[in-house]
C-alpha positions as CSV (number, residue, x, y, z in Angstrom):
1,X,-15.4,17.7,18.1
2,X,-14.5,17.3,14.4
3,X,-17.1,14.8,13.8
4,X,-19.8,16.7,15.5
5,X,-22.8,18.2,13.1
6,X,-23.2,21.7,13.1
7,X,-26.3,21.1,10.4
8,X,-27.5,18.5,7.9
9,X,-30.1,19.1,5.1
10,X,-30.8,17.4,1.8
11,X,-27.6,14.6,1.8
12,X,-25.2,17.3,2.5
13,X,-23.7,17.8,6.3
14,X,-22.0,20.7,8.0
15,X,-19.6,19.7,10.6
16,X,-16.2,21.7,11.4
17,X,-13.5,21.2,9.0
18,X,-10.6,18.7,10.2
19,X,-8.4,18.8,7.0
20,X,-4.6,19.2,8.3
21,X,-3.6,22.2,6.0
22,X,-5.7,24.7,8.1
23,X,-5.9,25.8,12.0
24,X,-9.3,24.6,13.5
25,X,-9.2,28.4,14.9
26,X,-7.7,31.4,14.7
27,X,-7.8,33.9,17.3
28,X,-6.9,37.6,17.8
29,X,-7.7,40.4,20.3
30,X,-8.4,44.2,19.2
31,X,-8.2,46.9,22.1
32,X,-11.7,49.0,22.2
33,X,-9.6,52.3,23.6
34,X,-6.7,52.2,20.7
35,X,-7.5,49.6,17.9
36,X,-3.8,47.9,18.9
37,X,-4.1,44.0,18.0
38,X,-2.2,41.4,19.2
39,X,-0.6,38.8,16.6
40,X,-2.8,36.1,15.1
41,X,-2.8,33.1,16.6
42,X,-3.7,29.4,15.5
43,X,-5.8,27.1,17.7
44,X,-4.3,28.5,21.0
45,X,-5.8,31.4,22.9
46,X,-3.2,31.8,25.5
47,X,-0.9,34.4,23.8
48,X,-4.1,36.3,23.5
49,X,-5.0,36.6,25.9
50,X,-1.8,36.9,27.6
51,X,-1.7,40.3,25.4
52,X,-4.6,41.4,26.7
53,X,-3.0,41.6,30.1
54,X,0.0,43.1,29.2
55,X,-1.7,45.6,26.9
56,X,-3.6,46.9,29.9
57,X,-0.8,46.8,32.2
58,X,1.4,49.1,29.4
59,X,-2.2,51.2,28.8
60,X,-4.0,51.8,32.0
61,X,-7.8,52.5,31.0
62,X,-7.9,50.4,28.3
63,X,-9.7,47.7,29.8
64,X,-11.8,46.5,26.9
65,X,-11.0,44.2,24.1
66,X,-13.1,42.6,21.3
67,X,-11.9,38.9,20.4
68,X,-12.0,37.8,16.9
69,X,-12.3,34.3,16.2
70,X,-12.1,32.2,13.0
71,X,-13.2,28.8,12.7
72,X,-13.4,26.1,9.6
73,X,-16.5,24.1,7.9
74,X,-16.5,21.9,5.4
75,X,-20.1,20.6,3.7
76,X,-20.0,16.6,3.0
77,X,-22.4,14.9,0.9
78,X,-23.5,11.7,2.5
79,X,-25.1,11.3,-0.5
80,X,-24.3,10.1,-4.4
81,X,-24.9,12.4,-6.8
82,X,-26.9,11.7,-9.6
């Protein structure tokens, strides 16, 4: 998906950022009942929403989460500059 084009205008293109240094997401899980969060996760969503689970197992009622995820862009020119 890296090279896929989220939007191009004017010699410049948006596409998702595939630099090694950073995640290509970032996920983490807030309850709705208590504000608890899980930990932050890169580019796995498992131990999220494993958290989820166990949150509401150790909290019956809280049954409602909201999911935060971060993703990367990077603008290219496909362009020279003048």
């Amino acid at each position: 998906m890296a090279d896929e084009v989220i939007y191009r205008s004017g010699g410049l293109v948006l596409r998702a950022d595939s630099s090694e240094e950073d995640p290509k997401e970032i996920f983490m899980a807030e309850c709705r009942e208590c504000s608890a969060t899980s930990n932050v996760v890169d580019d796995v969503r498992l131990p999220v929403e494993v958290w989820t689970v166990k949150h509401t197992k150790e909290n019956p009622g809280h049954e409602r989460y909201r999911l935060t995820t971060d993703t990367f862009w990077a603008v290219k020119r496909t362009t020279k500059r003048k």
